[in-house]
C-alpha positions in Angstrom: 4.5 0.9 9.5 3.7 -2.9 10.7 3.3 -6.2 8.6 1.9 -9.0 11.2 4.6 -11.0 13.4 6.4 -14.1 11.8 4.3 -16.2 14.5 1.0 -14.7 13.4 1.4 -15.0 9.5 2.6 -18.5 9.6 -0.2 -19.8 11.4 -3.0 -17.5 9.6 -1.4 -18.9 6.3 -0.4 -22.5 7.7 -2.3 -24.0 4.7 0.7 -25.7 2.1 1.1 -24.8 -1.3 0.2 -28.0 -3.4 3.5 -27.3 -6.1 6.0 -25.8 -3.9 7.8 -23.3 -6.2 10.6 -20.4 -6.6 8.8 -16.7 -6.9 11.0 -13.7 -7.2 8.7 -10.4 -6.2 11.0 -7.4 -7.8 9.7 -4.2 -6.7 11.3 -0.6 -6.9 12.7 -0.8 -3.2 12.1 -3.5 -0.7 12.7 -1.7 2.4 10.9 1.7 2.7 7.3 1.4 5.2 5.2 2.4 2.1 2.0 0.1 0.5 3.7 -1.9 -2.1 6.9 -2.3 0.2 5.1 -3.8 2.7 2.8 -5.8 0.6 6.0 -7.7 -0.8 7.1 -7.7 2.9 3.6 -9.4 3.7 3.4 -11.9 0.8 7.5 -13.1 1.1 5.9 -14.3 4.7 2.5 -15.7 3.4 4.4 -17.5 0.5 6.8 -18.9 2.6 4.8 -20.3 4.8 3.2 -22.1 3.0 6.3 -24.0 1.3 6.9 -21.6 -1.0 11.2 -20.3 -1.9 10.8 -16.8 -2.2 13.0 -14.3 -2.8 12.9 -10.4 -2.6 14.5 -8.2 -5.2 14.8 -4.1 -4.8 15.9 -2.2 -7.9 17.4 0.3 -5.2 18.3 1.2 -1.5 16.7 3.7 0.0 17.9 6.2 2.5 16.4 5.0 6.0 15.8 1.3 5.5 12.6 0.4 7.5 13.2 -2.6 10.2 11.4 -5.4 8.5 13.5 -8.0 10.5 12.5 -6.3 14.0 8.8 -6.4 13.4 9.0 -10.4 11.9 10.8 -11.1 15.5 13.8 -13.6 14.1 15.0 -14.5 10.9 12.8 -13.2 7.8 11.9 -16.7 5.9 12.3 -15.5 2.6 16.2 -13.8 0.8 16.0 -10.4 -0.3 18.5 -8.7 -2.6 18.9 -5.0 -3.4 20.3 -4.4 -6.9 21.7 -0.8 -6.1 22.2 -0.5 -2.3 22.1 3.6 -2.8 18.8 5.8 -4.1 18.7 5.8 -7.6 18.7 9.8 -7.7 22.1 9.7 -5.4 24.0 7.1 -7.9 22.9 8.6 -11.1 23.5 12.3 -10.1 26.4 13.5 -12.2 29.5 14.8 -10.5 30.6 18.3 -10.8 33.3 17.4 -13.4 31.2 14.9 -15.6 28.8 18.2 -15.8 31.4 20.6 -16.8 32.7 18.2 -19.8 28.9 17.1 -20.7 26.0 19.7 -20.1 22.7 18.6 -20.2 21.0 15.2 -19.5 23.4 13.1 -21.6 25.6 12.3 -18.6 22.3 11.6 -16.1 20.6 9.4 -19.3 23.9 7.1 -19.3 24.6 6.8 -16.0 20.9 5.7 -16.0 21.4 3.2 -19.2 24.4 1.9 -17.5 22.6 1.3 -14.4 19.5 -0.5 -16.0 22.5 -2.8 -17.7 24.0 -3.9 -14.6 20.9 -4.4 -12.4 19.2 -6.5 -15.7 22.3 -8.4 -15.4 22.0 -8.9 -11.5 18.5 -10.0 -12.4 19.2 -12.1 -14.9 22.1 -13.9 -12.2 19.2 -14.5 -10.1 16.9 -16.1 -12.3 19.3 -18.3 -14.0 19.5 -21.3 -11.6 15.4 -21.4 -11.5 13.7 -24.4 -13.4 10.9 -22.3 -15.4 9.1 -25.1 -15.1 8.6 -24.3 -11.4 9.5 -20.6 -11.0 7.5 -17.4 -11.7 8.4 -13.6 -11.0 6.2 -11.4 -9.9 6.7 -7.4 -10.7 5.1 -5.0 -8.0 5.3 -1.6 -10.0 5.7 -0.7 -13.3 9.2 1.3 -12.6 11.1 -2.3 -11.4 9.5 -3.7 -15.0 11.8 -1.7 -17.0 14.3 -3.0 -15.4 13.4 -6.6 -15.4 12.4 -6.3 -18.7 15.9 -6.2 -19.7 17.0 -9.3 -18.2 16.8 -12.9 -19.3 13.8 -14.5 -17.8 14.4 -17.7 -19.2 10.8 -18.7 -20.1 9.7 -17.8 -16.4 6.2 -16.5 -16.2 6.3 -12.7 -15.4 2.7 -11.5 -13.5 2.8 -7.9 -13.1 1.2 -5.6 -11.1 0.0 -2.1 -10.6 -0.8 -0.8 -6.7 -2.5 2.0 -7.8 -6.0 2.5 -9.1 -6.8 2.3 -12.6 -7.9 6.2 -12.8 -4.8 7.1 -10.7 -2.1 5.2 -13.2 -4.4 6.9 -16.0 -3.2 10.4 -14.5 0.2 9.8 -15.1 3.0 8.8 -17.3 3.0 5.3 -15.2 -0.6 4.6 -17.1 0.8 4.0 -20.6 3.8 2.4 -19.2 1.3 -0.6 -17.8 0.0 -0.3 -21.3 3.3 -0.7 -23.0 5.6 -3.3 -20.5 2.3 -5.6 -19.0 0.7 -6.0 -22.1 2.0 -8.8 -23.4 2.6 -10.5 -19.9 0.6 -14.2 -19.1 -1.4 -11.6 -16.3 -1.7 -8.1 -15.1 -2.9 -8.2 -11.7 -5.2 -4.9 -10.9 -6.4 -4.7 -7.2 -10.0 -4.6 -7.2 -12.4 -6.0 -10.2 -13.6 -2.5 -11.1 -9.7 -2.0 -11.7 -9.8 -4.9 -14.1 -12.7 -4.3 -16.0 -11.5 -0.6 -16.9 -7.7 -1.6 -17.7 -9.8 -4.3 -19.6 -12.3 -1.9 -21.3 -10.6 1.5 -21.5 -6.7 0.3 -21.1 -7.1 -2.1 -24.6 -5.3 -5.0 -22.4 -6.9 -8.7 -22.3 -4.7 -10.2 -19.9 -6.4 -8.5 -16.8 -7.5 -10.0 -13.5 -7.4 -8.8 -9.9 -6.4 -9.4 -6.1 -6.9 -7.5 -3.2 -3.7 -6.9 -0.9 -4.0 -9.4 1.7 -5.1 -8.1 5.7 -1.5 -7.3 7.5 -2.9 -7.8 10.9 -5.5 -10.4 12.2 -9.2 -9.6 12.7 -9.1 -9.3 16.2 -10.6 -6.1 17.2 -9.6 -4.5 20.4 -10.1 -0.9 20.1 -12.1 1.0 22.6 -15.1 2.9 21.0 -15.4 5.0 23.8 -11.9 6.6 23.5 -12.3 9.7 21.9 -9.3 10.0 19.9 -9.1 10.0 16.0 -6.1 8.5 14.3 -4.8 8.7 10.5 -1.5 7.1 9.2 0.5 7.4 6.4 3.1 9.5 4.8 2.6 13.1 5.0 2.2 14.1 1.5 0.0 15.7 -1.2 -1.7 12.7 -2.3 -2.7 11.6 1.2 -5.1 14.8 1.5 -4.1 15.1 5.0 -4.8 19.0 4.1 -8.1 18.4 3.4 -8.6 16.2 6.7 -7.7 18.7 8.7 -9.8 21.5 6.9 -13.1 18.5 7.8 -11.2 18.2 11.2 -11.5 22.1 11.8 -15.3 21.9 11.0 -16.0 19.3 13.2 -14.5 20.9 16.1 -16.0 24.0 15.0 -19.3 23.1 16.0 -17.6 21.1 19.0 -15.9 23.6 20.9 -16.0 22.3 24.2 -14.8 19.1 22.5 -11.9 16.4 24.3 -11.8 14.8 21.3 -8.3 14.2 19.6 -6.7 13.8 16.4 -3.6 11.7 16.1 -1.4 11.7 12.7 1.3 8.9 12.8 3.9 9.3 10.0 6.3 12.0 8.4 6.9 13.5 5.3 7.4 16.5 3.3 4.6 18.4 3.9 5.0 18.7 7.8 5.6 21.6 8.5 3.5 23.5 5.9 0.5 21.0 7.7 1.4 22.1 11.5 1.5 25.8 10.0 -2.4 25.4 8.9 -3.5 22.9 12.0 -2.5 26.4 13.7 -3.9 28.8 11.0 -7.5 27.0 11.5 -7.2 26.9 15.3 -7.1 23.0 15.7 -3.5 23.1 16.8 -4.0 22.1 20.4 -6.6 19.1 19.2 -4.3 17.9 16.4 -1.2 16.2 17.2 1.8 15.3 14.9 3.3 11.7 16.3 5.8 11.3 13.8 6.7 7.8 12.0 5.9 4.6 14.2 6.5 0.9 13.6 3.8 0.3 16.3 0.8 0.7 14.2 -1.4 -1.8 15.9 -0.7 -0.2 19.1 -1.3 3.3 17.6 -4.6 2.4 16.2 -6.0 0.5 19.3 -5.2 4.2 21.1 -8.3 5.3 18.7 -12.0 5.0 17.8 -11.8 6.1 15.1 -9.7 5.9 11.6 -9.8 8.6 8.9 -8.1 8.5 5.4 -8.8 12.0 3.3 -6.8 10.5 0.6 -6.6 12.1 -3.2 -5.6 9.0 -4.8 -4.9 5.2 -3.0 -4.8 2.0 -4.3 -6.0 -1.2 -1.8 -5.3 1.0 1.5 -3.6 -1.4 4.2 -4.1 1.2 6.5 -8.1 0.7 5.7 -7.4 -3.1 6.4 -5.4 -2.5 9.7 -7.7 -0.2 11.1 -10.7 -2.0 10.9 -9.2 -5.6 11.9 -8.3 -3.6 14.8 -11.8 -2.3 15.5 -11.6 0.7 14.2 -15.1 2.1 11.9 -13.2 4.3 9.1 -14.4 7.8 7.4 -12.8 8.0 3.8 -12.9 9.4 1.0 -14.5 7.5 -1.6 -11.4 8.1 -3.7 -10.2 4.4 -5.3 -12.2 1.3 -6.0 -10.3 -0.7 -3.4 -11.5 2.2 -0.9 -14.8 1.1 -2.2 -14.5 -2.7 -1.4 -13.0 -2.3 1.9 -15.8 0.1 2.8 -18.6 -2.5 1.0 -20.4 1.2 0.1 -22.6 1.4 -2.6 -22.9 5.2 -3.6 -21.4 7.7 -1.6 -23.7 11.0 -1.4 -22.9 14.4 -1.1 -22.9 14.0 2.7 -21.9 10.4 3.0 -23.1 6.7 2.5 -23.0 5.1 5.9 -21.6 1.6 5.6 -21.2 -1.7 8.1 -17.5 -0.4 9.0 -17.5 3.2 8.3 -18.5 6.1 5.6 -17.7 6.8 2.6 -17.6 10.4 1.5 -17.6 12.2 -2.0 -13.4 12.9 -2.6 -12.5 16.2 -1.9 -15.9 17.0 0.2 -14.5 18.5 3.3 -18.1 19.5 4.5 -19.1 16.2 4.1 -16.1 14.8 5.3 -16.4 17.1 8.8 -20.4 17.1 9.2 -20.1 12.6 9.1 -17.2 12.9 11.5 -19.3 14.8 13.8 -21.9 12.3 13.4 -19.5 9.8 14.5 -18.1 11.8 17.6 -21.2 12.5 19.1 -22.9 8.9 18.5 -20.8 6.2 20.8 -23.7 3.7 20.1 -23.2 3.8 16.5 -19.5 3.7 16.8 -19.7 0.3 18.8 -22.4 -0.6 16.1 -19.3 -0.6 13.5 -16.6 -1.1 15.7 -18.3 -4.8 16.3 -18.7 -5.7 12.9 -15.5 -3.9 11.5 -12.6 -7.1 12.0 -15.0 -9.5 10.5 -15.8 -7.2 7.4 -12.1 -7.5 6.0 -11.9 -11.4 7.3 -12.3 -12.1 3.2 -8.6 -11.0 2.8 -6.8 -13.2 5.1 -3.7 -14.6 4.7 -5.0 -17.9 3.3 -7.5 -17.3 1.7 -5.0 -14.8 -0.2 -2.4 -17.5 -0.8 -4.6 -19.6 -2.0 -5.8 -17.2 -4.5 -2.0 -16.2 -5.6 -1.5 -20.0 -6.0 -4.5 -20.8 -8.2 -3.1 -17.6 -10.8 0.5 -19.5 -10.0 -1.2 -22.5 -11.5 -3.0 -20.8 -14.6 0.6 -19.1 -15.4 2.3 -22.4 -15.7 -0.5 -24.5 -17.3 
């Protein structure tokens, strides 16, 4: 996946910081091409560049580091450190001897204590020379808290954060660790103000504000409405529902036969095969087609007129943002209250709420899903219709009018 060029983000955020400060973003890796990684990728550049000493902390390497460096085009502004260069589940593993002499989880829950130790300590090394007078951290994801809440922070502000909607965290353990590690921080930073008010409300926590992620890629349109080619990114897993798209897909085409229309899934994952095997099963193999992981996003998405996320769960997509700054109207499902905003819906029916940039369906709706999609594929008119207003709908989240809004929290942190 893509964050904007060095060139682009420095100019889009060229706007100064008024108190130029240290901030330390400490996530659970730095380098994969997932949402939060690349939202810490995106703000070390906004932040910089606008006078800002930022550094980058992973709690852990990850198997295929993403090329960060490559898509900036020189040297990244901003240091990064990785606390344990290998996956967490590789170093913490027992050995075959350790298991023999200690059965059981013992051996896996020290390793794990003993690893928290050092990387607190790592931490805590590169907080130390930082004035807290003039410093604050930011925590992406709940995991990295637990470990930098075992380091010394030395009076600097902590803001933490939560990429994930409110209902989503909810579902799982992650929920009441929010509860338990951000409760007590100067500010929890939700995504979306519907986020806020029910981690406000429902989550029992009074320190709750919000910020959208900030646009990767300017507002500049490009795509060609005409092009009849469909295009969906992301990992290929469960919670990305690209089993449901292509059940929607399948009806679309279904009542399409004679159809040239394509759909294009950029990105890998564990559920590839078993998602080639039903493309097949449904009969949309020769109309579905499986690109594989690119770091040419914009380019993918201008190859399309339309974008499609069939997500279970998200968060504040940046594939949403990406798609329609390139031009692209977006079918989703109405999943997240940050799918919500980007769409500007009000309340998605069972067949659909058509919006200025796209339509938001009912989650889970494949019928729905499939008969808007149609709707979409055989009305070019209304395609241009959204494809023209699309880049300037997610204009709100650029780059400075993002930092801007980072720095005014900055300020309230350290008042």
């Amino acid at each position: 996946m893509t964050v904007s060029t060095g060139a682009e983000v420095t100019a889009a955020a060229s706007t100064r910081a008024q108190t130029p400060r240290d901030v330390v973003i400490v996530a659970n890796n730095i380098d994969e091409a997932g949402g939060a990684q690349r939202w810490a990728r995106s703000m070390g550049e906004i932040l910089s560049a606008r006078g800002h000493r930022v550094h980058l902390v992973g709690v852990a390497g990850v198997a295929k580091a993403h090329d960060y460096a490559g898509e900036y085009g020189g040297p990244l502004p901003y240091q990064s450190t990785v606390l344990h260069p290998r996956p967490l589940h590789a170093v913490a593993a027992p050995t075959l001897p350790q298991r023999v002499a200690h059965p059981g989880v013992s051996v896996r829950r020290s390793q794990w204590n003993r690893l928290q130790r050092h990387g607190a300590a790592a931490l805590s090394r590169i907080l130390a020379p930082l004035d807290p007078r003039n410093a604050v951290v930011v925590c992406v994801q709940v995991f990295a808290m637990e470990w930098l809440a075992q380091a010394d922070t030395r009076g600097i502000p902590v803001i933490g954060m939560s990429h994930e909607s409110y209902a989503a965290s909810m579902s799982s353990s992650r929920g009441r660790r929010v509860q338990k590690l951000y409760r007590n921080l100067p500010r929890f930073v939700a995504l979306t103000g519907r986020d806020a008010v029910d981690w406000t409300i429902s989550g029992k926590m009074n320190n709750v504000t919000s910020m959208p992620n900030p646009l990767p890629l300017p507002p500049e349109g490009g795509a060609d409405p005409a092009a009849h080619t469909c295009v969906a990114l992301g990992r290929l897993s469960q919670e990305k529902g690209y089993d449901l798209l292509l059940e929607a897909w399948a009806r679309a085409v279904a009542a399409r036969p004679e159809t040239d229309w394509r759909l294009r899934l950029y990105g890998d994952g564990p559920d590839r095969a078993k998602l080639q095997a039903q493309a097949a099963r449904l009969g949309v193999a020769d109309s579905v087609v499986f690109e594989g992981a690119t770091d040419q996003v914009r380019e993918a998405l201008l190859g399309g007129s339309l974008f499609l996320s069939a997500s279970r769960a998200e968060g504040f997509p940046m594939t949403l943002l990406e798609a329609l700054a390139c031009g692209l109207p977006c079918i989703a499902f109405d999943c997240a209250p940050g799918v919500h905003e980007i769409l500007r819906g009000e309340e998605a029916g069972g067949d659909g709420t058509t919006t200025v940039n796209g339509v938001l369906v009912t989650p889970g709706n494949t019928e729905a899903f499939g008969l808007q999609l149609g709707r979409l594929m055989q009305d070019e008119a209304l395609r241009r219709e959204m494809a023209a207003a699309a880049p300037g709908s997610v204009a709100r989240y650029s780059p400075t009018v993002i930092g801007e809004r980072w720095d005014r929290l900055f300020d309230l942190v350290q008042r």
